[in-house]
N, C-alpha and C positions, 0 to 999 in steps of 0.2 A: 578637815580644815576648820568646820565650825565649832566645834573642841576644841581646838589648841587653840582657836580666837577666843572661846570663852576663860579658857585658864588666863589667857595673856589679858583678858578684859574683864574680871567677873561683873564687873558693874555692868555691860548688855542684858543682865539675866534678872535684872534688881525686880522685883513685884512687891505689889504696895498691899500689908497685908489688911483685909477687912477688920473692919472697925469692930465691934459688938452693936447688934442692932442693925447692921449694914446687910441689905440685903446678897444674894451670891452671884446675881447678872447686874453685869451695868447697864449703864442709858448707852444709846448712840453717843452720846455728848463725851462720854466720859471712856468710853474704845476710844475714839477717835482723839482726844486728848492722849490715851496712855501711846498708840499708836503714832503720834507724831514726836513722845518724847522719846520712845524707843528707836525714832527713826532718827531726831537727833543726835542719841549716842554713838549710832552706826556709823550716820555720816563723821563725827569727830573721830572714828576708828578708820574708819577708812582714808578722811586725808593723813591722818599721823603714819598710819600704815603706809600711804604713797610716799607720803615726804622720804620714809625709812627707803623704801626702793630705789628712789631717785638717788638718796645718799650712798647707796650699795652701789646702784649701778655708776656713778661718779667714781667713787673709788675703785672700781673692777678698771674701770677705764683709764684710772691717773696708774694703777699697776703693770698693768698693761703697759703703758708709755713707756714706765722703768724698764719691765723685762727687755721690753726694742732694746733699751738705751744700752743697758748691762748688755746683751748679746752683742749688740754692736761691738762696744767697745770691748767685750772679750775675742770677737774676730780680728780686731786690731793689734789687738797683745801678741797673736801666733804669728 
């Protein structure tokens, strides 16, 4: 699942690369910065991702309706 999120989002996967000079561990300051914007990308994945379900499962629901309505009305026809 977390593969086919990442094809469908590469940007969760973005890393910021070192500068020249820069050392190869960060401060706490600077996790915890990368850490919160990595958690704000998630979170925008995950509502756009709900909203997408909620849209599915609406439309499962509004076909659904049809299929009743079409059965109905084709028991009516015989």
């Amino acid at each position: 699942v977390i593969r086919e999120l990442s094809k469908m989002y590469p940007a969760a996967h973005h890393q910021v690369p070192l500068q020249p000079g820069q050392p190869g561990k960060f401060t706490i300051t600077e996790s915890c910065d990368r850490i919160k914007e990595e958690f704000k990308v998630l979170q925008t994945q995950y509502h756009s991702l709900k909203l997408e379900c909620e849209k599915l499962a609406s439309e499962k629901t509004e076909m659904q309706r049809h299929y009743v309505m079409v059965s109905m009305f084709s028991g009516l026809q015989s």
